[in-house]
ZAMARGU-4260 file (C-alpha; in steps of 0.2 Angstrom, whole numbers, plus 5000, padded with zeros to 4 digits):
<rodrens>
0) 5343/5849/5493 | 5347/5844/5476 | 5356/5827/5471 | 5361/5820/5455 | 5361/5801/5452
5) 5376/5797/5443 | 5368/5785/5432 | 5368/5786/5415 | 5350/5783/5412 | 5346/5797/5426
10) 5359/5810/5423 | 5349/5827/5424 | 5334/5820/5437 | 5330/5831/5450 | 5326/5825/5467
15) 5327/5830/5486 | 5334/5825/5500 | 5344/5805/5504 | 5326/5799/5505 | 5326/5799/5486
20) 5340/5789/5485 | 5329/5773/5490 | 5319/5777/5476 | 5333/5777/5462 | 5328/5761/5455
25) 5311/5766/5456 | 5315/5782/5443 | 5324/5767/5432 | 5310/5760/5429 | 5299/5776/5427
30) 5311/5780/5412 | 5308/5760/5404 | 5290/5762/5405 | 5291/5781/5398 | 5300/5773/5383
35) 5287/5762/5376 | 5274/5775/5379 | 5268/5785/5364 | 5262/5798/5377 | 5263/5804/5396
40) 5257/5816/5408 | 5266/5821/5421 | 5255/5826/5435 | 5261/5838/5449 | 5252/5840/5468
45) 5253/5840/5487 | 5244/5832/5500 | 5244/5833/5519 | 5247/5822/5528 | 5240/5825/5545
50) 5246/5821/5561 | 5244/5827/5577 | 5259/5836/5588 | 5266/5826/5602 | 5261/5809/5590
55) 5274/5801/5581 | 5289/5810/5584 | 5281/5827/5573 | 5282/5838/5588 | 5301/5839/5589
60) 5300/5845/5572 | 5287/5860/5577 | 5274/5856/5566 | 5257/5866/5567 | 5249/5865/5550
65) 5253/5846/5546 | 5267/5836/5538 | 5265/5836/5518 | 5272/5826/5503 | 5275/5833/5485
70) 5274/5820/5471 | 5275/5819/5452 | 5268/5805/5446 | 5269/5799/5429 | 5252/5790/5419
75) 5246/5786/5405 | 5231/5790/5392 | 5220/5775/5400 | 5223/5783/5419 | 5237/5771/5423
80) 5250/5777/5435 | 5268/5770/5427 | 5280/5777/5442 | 5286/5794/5452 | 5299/5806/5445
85) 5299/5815/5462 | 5294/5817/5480 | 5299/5829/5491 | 5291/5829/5509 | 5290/5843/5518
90) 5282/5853/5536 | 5273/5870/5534 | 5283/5878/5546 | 5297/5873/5546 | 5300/5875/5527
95) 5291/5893/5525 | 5302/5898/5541 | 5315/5904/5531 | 5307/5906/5515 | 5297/5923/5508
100) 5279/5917/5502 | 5278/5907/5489 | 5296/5902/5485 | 5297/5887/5492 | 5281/5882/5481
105) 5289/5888/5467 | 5303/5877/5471 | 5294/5863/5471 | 5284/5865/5454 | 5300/5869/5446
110) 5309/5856/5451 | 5296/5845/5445 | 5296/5853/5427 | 5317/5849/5427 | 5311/5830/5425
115) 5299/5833/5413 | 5315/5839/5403 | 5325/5825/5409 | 5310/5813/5401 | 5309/5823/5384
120) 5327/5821/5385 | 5330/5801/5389 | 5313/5798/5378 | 5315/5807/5363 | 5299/5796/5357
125) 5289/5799/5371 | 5277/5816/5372 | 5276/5823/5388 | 5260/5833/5393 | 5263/5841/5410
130) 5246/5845/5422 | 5247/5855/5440 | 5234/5867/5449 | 5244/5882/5455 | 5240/5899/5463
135) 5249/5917/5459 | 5255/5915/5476 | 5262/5896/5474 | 5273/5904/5459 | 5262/5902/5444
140) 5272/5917/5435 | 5287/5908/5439 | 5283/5890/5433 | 5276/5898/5414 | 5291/5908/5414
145) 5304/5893/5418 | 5294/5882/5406 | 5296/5896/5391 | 5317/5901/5394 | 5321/5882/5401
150) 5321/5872/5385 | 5309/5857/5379 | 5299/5849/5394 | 5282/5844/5384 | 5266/5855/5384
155) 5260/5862/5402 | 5242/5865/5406 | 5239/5875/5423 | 5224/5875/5432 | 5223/5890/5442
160) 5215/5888/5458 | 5213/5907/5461 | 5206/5913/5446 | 5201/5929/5453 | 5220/5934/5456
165) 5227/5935/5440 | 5227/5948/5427 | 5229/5946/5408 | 5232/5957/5393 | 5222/5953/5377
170) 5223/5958/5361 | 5207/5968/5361 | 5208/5973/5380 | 5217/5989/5385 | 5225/5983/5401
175) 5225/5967/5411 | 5210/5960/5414 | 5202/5944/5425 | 5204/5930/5411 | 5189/5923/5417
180) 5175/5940/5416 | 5184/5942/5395 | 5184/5924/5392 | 5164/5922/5394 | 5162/5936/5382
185) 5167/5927/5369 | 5160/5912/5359 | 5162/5895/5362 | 5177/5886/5354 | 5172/5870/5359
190) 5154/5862/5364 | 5148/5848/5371 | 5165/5840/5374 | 5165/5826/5384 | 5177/5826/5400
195) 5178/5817/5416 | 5176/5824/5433 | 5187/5814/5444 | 5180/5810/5464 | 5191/5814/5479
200) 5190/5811/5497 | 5193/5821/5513 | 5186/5838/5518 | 5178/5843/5500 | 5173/5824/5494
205) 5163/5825/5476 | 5157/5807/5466 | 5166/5806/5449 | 5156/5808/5434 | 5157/5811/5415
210) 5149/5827/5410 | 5149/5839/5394 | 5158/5855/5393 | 5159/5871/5384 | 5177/5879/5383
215) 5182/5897/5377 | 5199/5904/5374 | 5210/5916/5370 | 5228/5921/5367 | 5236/5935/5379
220) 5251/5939/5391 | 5251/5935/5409 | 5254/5951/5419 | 5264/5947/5434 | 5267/5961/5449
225) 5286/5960/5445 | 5293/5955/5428 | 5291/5953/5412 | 5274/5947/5405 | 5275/5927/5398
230) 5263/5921/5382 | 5250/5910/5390 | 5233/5905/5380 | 5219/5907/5393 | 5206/5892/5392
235) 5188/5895/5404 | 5180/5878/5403 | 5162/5878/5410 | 5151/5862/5414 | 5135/5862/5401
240) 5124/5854/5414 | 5128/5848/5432 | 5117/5835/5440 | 5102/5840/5451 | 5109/5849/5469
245) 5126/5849/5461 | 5132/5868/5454 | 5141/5866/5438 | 5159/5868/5439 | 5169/5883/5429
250) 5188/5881/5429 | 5202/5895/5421 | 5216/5883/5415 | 5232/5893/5405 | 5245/5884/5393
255) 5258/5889/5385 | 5258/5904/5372 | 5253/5892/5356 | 5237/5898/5350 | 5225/5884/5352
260) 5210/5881/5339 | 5197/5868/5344 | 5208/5853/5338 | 5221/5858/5351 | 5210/5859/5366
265) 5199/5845/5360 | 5218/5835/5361 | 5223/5847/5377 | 5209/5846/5392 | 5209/5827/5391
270) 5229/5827/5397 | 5220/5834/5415 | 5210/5821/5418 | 5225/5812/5423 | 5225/5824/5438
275) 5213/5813/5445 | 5226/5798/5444 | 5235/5808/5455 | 5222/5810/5470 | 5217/5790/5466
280) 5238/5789/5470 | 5235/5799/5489 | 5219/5789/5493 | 5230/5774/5488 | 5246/5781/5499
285) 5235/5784/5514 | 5221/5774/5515 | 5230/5757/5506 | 5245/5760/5514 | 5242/5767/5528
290) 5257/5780/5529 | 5250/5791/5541 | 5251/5777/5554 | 5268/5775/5554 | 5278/5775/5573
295) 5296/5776/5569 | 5305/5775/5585 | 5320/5767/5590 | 5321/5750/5600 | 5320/5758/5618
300) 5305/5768/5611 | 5312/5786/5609 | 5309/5796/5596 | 5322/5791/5579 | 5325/5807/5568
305) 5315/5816/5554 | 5325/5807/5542 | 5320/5791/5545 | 5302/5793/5544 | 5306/5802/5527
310) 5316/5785/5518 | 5298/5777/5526 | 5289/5789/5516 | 5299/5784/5500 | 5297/5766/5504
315) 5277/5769/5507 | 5276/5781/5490 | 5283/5766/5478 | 5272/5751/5486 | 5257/5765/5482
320) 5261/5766/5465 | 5259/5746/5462 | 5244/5747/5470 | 5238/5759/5460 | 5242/5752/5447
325) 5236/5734/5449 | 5220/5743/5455 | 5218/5751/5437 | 5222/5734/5427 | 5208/5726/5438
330) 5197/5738/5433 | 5200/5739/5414 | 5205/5720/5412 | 5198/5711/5429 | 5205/5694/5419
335) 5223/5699/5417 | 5236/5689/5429 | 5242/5700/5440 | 5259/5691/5439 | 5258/5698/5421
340) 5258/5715/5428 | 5271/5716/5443 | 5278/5699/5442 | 5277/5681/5457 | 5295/5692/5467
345) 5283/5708/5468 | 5266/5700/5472 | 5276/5690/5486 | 5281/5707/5495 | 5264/5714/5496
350) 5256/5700/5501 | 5269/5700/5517
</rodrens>
């Protein structure tokens, strides 16, 4: 479901569901700390959020797979998460149910790319760098293409988690090719770059580091199955040297067809780091928080309604984001007030 806030400051944002409505002062000041920004990333992802069936009402909704959220989370340069533009909360089978494969998360990587051009249009001062990992099948083809024929939206860099899937047409190849088997062919564009390799929690935790890496690229057009191709540049990013019992990590990204030299990537790969703002925001929403201990039933204990849990959700996503952020402002400057930061009315509610 799409809704449009009839505020001036909001016209054009997309969002899902009545849930989003208890955010609409949130996206206010998303846009205010946008505009004193020389840049943002806009980072895109899902996380699960699982509950069990026949626990907190989730059973009457059918759900096998686990309840998930989809967030795009706004941050600076210095990893410091500003706000949300969206969040849509959604069940695996309930949603794909009446979907074909991969629409529904097509749907939600293009609705997060219409408030990227919402943000290039209400901040005209403000560069927006967008960041995501997307699959062929969770409509990478789609997303490039909507970015290219949509108008302005910032610069999009696509980590594709499924490398192995997707075919490419070079210059000096014949027919489409993996990106990845051409790409090492090549020489280096980039050595010993410095990059940050964020940690994450759950089923496949890794430590954060800082590590070195070599990146090689090349301009070419994606081949999708239907369709016509879309200019992408392809970037394969290899660690130099990973540490002792740890394999070195070799990631395919692709960005819009500008050609990129060294200067652009060396300007580029840095935007994705911010991804790992983004998974510091779900550790934050679950383990901080505590969303996925919710009970939300009614006053003679019966189950309330899907909808209810969702505005809960909303409420849940924004308290995240000041912990987040007062999290990274303790780390960069332990000293500052956090009253400087969020303000005595704000502090008082999360200390309740």
């Amino acid at each position: 479901m799409r809704v449009f806030f009839g505020s001036d400051d909001l016209d054009g944002l997309w969002v899902w569901g009545e849930p989003e409505e208890r955010l609409r002062s949130h996206y206010k000041d998303t846009l205010a700390k946008c505009r004193g920004e020389r840049r943002v990333i806009l980072v895109q992802g899902s996380t699960e959020l699982p509950y069990k069936l026949g626990q907190d009402g989730l059973d009457m909704w059918k759900v096998q797979k686990g309840y998930s959220a989809h967030v795009g989370l706004i941050a600076t340069t210095k990893n410091r998460a500003l706000g949300l533009v969206c969040l849509k909360p959604w069940s695996t089978r309930e949603d794909m149910s009446e979907l074909w494969p991969g629409q529904v998360h097509s749907n939600r990587w293009l609705e997060g790319l219409e408030s990227a051009r919402m943000i290039v249009r209400r901040c005209p001062q403000t560069e927006v760098h967008q960041v995501c990992d997307v699959g062929v099948g969770d409509g990478l083809h789609g997303l490039l293409r909507a970015h290219r024929d949509g108008g302005p939206s910032g610069t999009l860099l696509v980590r594709v988690t499924k490398p192995g899937a997707v075919r490419i047409r070079f210059a000096t190849s014949k027919r489409p090719v993996p990106p990845s088997r051409h790409l090492s062919r090549l020489d280096p564009i980039v050595r010993g770059f410095g990059f940050q390799y964020g940690g994450a929690g759950g089923t496949k935790s890794r430590y954060s580091r800082a590590t070195q890496v070599t990146a090689m690229a090349a301009t070419g057009h994606l081949e999708p199955k239907r369709g016509k191709p879309t200019a992408v540049t392809a970037i394969l990013v290899t660690e130099d040297r990973a540490p002792k019992g740890l394999r070195p990590f070799k990631w395919l990204f692709v960005a819009n067809g500008q050609e990129l030299d060294a200067t652009g990537i060396t300007q580029l790969l840095p935007s994705y780091e911010q991804r790992w703002t983004l998974a510091n925001y779900f550790e934050v929403l679950k383990s901080g928080v505590k969303t996925e201990r919710r009970r939300i039933r009614d006053y003679y204990g019966g189950i309330r309604s899907r909808r209810d849990y969702e505005k809960c959700l909303a409420q849940d996503a924004e308290t995240a984001v000041t912990i987040a952020e007062l999290g990274r402002v303790a780390v960069d400057a332990p000293d500052t007030p956090a009253e400087s930061v969020k303000g005595a009315d704000m502090l008082r509610v999360l200390r309740a």
